[in-house]
N, C-alpha and C positions, 0 to 999 in steps of 0.2 A: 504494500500500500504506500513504500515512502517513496518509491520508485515513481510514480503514474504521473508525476509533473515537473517536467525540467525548469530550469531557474529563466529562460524565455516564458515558460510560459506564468510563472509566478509573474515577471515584468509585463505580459500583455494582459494577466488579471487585474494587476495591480492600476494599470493603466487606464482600463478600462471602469476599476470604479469609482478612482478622481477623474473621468470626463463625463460622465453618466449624468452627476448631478449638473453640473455647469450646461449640460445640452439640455436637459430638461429646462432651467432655466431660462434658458434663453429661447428654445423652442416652443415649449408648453405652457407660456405665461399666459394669462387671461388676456383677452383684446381688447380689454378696456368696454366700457359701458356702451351699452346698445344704445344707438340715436332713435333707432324706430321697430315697429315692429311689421312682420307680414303675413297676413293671412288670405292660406290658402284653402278653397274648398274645391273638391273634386279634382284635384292634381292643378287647378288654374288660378291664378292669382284674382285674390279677392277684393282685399283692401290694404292701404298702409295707415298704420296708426302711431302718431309721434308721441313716442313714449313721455312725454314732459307733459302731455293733454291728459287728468283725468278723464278718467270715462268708462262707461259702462256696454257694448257692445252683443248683440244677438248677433249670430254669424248662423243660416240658415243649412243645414245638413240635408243629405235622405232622411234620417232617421227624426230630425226634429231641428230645435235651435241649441245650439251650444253659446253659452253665456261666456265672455273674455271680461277680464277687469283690468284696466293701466291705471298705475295710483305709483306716485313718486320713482320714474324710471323704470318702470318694472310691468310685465303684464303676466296673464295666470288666465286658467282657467278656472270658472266658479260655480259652475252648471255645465252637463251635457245630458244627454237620452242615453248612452250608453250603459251596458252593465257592469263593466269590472272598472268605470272612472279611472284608469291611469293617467289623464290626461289633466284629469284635478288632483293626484298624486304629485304629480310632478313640481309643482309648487308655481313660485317666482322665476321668471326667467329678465335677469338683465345683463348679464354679457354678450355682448358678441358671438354669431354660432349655437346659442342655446336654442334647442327646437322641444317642442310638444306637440303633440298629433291625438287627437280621438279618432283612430282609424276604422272603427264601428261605421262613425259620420260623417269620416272622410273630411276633416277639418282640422288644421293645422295652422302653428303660429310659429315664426321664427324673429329671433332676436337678429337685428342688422346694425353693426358698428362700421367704422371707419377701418378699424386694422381687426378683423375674424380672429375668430381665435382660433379655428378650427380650419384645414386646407380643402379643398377637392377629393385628394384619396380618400377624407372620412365620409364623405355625403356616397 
């Protein structure tokens, strides 16, 4: 067992978990506060809502209206028709990249900032 790792490979272990954190850093940082938010139903762009706007929003489904709430930068779900509500689980969304969907009712919201936090591979 003392055999199984030559002193390279201790060096590219080693190496590899002081850059680990610094790329996460610098990679994986939140994208700063969403400007606004978008909602889609049926795969098609619905509305844009400026998250700085309270307000209260019905967004019309198959299934019924799913109720959206914006209050100090942030929107959520607070009502839908569906059964297992993940989508009012999911909470607050105000970064950049954060998405919510009630996919029962085919309605969806995403957070839109200036710099994403999230790239293309993850969508």
């Amino acid at each position: 067992m003392r055999g199984w790792l030559s002193r390279g490979d201790w060096l590219v272990l080693g190496a590899a978990l002081l850059l680990l954190p610094g790329l996460y850093i610098a990679f994986w940082h939140g994208g700063g506060r969403g400007q606004e938010a978008r909602v889609w139903v049926d795969g098609k762009p619905w509305a844009r809502l400026d998250l700085f706007h309270d307000q209260r929003l019905a967004v019309p489904g198959p299934l019924g209206d799913s109720l959206l709430e914006v209050a100090a930068g942030r929107v959520r779900f607070i009502a839908s028709p569906c059964q297992g509500h993940q989508c009012i689980h999911a909470g607050w969304l105000a970064d950049g990249g954060e998405v919510a969907a009630c996919l029962p009712n085919r309605v969806s919201v995403q957070v839109v900032a200036n710099d994403p936090r999230f790239d293309a591979i993850n969508f």
